[in-house]
N, C-alpha and C positions, 0 to 999 in steps of 0.2 A: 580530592573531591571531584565527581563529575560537572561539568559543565550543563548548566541549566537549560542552557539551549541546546545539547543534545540531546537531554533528558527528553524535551518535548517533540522532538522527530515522531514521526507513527510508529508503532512498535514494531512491527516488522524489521522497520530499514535501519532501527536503533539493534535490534537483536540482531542480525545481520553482519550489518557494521561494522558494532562492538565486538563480535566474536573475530571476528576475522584482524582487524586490533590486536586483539588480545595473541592469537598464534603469531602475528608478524614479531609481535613484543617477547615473546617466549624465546626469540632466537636472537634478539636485538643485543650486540653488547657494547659497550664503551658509547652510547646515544649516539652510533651508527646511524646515519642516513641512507634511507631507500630510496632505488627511481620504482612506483609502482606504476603500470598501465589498468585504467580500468577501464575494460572491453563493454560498450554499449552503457556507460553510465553519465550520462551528461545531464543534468540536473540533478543528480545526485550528492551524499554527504561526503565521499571517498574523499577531497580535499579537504573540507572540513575537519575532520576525522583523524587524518592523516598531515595534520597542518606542517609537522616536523620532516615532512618525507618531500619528494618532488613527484604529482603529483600528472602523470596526462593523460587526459580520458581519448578515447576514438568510439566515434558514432558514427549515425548514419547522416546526417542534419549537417546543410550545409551553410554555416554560422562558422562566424572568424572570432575569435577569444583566445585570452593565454594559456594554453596546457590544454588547447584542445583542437583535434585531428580529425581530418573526415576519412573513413574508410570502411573496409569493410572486412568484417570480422571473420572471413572466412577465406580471404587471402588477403592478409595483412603484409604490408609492406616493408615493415621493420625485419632485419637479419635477425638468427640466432642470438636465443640471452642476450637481447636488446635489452630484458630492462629486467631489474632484482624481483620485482614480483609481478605477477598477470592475475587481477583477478576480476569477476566477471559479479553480479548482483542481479539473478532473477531475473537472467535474460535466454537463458538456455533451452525454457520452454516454449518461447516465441520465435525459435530456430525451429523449419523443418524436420522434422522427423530423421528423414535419411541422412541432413547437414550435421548433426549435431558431433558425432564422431569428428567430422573436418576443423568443425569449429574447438571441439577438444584440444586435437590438435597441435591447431593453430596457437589455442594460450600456451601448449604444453610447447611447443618450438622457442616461444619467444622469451620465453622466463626461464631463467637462469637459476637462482634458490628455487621457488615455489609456483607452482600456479595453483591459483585456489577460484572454485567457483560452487557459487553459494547459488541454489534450485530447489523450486519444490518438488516434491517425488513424488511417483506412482503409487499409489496406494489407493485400498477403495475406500478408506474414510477419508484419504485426501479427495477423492473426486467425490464424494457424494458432498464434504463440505462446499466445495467453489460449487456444487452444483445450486447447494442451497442457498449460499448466499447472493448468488447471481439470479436466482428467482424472486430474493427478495429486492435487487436493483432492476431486475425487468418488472417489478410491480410499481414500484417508484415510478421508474422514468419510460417505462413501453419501450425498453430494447434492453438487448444483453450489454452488457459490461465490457467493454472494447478489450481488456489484457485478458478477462477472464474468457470471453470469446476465445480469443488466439490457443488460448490451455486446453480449448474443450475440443478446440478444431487440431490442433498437433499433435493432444495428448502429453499429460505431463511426463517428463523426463524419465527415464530408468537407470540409479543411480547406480547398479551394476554392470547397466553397458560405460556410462558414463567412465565410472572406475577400469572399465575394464580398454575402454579408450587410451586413457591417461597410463594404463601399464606396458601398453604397445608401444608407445612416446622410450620406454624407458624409465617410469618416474613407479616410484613407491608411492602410497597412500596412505592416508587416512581419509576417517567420514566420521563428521560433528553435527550432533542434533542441532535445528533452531528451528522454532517455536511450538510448542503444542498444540496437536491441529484442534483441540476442544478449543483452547482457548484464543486460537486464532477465527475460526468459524463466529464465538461470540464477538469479539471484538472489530472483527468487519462486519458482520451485520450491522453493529450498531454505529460505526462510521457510515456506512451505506443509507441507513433511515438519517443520521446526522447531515446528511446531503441534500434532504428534502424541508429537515425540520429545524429551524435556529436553535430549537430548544434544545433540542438531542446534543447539536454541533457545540455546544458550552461546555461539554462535561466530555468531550474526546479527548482538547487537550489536559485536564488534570490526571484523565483515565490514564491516557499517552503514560506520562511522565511517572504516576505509581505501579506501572506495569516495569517500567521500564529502570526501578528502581529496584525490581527482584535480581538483575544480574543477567549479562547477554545471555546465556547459554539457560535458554529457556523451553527445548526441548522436552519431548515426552518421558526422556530415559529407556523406553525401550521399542522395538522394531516396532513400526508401523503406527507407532503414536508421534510421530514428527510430521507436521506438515511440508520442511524442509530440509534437507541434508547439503551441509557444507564438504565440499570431499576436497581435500590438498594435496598435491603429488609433488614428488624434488628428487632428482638424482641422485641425490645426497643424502645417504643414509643417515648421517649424524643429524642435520637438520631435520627430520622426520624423528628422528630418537627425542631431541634438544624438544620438539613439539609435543610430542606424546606422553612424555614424563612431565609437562607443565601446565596441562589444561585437561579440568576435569569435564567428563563428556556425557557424566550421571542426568544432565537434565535437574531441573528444578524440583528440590524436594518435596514430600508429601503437601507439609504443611503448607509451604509458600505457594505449592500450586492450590489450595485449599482456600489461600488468602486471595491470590489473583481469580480465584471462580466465584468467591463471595463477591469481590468488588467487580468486575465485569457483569456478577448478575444485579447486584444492586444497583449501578448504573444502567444498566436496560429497563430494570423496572422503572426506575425515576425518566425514562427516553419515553416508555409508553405512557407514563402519568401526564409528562409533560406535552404528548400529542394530544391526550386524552384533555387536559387543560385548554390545550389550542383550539380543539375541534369545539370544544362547549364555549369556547370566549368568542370564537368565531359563528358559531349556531344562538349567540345571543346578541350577535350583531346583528346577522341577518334578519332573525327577527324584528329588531329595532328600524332596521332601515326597511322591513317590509310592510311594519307598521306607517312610519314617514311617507313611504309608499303611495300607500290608501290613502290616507289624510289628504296627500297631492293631488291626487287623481281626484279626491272630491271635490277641493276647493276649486281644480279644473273645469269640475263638474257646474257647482255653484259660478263661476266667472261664466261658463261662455251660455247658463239659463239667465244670467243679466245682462251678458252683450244681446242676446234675442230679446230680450223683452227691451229693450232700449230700441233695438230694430222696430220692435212693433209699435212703438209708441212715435218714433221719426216719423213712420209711414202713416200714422193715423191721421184722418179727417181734422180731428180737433187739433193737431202738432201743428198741423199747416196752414189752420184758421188763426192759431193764434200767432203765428210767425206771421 
């Protein structure tokens, strides 16, 4: 049974994740224990996740914690297959352009089994989506989206340089879909409006969790419909075999993608009803308090025509005849 609290993760970092889980477990035998590094993840689930495994993240953030390293991911410190797996979460596109090869690298030197790093890819439905939904957060809050900035300014990843980095290394590969960029595009939107609106933000996390219940590997199933591509490389041919014989990379079938498009559009519609709710419980406040208003302003009105006539009657002839 999956754990309830990972259920509720954003779906992204649950799809993600989970897939990447899923290939370390494909090679895992007699409940072998891993050391994994995960490169630029520090607030992330990698421990969580990985609760069985030893677990040490390197950032850039310089904060003292257990299983956590300050450095820099493009000349990392650690020797040769330091540690069983290196893997990296949707930090590859906020590496310069020209670094990114270095950075390849770098995980591909330091992992011994596998380096796996999980990016969104160049594609033009991947960039028209973060284009749109980053129009829809510059309408919100009057600036761009600070990661999606980074994406638009580097340019997302090319996961054939990327691949073709990691074979330089020496390492064989694979590349696993995650997430479909349709139903990634709806589902940040309406985390993005959920940001502004209480009401929207109620119905992310049940979204979260039934999205997340279709199965990591949620992929488009064919080129150019993934918003993301996971690529794994290992010197080790058997371990590349032992991977590829146990994880299917088909993407989410017809139907369950049918299911997750209903209920992503269902939940938007209920995000717009429910601004639409706000905006008229709100426009029937205002009215009320614009009414309260006037009423105010009259009775100001009425108070300071009797502080004047009290004036005038103090100052009269007959006020001070008869005092």
């Amino acid at each position: 049974m999956i754990n309830k609290t990972l259920l509720s993760l954003p779906f992204d970092q649950y799809s993600r994740q989970m897939q990447v889980l899923d290939i370390i477990n494909s090679i895992r035998k007699n409940n072998k224990k891993y050391t994994i590094l995960d490169v630029g993840g520090y607030k992330g689930a990698t421990s969580e996740i990985h609760k069985d495994d030893t677990v040490t993240v390197l950032d850039v953030f310089d904060i003292k914690e257990k299983g956590y390293i300050k450095g820099d991911a493009l000349d990392m410190s650690f020797g040769d297959s330091s540690f069983d797996f290196v893997v990296s979460f949707d930090v590859l596109e906020h590496i310069a352009e020209n670094d990114r090869d270095k950075f390849i690298h770098e995980i591909s030197r330091v992992a011994k089994v596998a380096a796996i790093v999980a990016a969104p890819t160049r594609t033009e439905g991947n960039s028209y989506s973060e284009d749109a939904v980053n129009r829809i957060y510059k309408k919100i809050n009057r600036t761009n989206h600070p990661w999606l900035k980074e994406h638009i300014d580097n340019g997302l990843p090319n996961t054939a340089a990327a691949e073709k980095a990691m074979r330089s290394m020496g390492l064989e590969t694979l590349i696993y879909p995650s997430n479909d960029t349709q139903l990634w595009l709806a589902m940040q939107g309406i985390i993005f409006i959920g940001s502004k609106y209480p009401e929207v933000a109620k119905v992310i996390g049940p979204l979260n969790a039934s999205y997340n219940k279709l199965g990591p590997f949620d992929g488009g199933g064919m080129e150019g419909c993934d918003y993301r591509n996971i690529l794994v490389g290992s010197s080790n041919n058997d371990v590349i075999r032992a991977i590829e014989s146990s994880i299917d990379n088909t993407g989410l079938s017809f139907m369950s993608k049918l299911k997750a498009q209903n209920d992503i559009t269902n939940a938007y519609l209920d995000a717009i009803r429910s601004i639409s709710d706000e905006r008229d419980s709100l426009a029937s406040r205002a009215m009320g308090l614009d009414h309260a208003c006037q009423k105010l302003s009259g009775d100001i009105r009425k108070l300071k025509n009797a502080e004047q006539e009290l004036k005038n009657i103090k100052e009269s002839k007959a006020y001070r005849l008869a005092n």
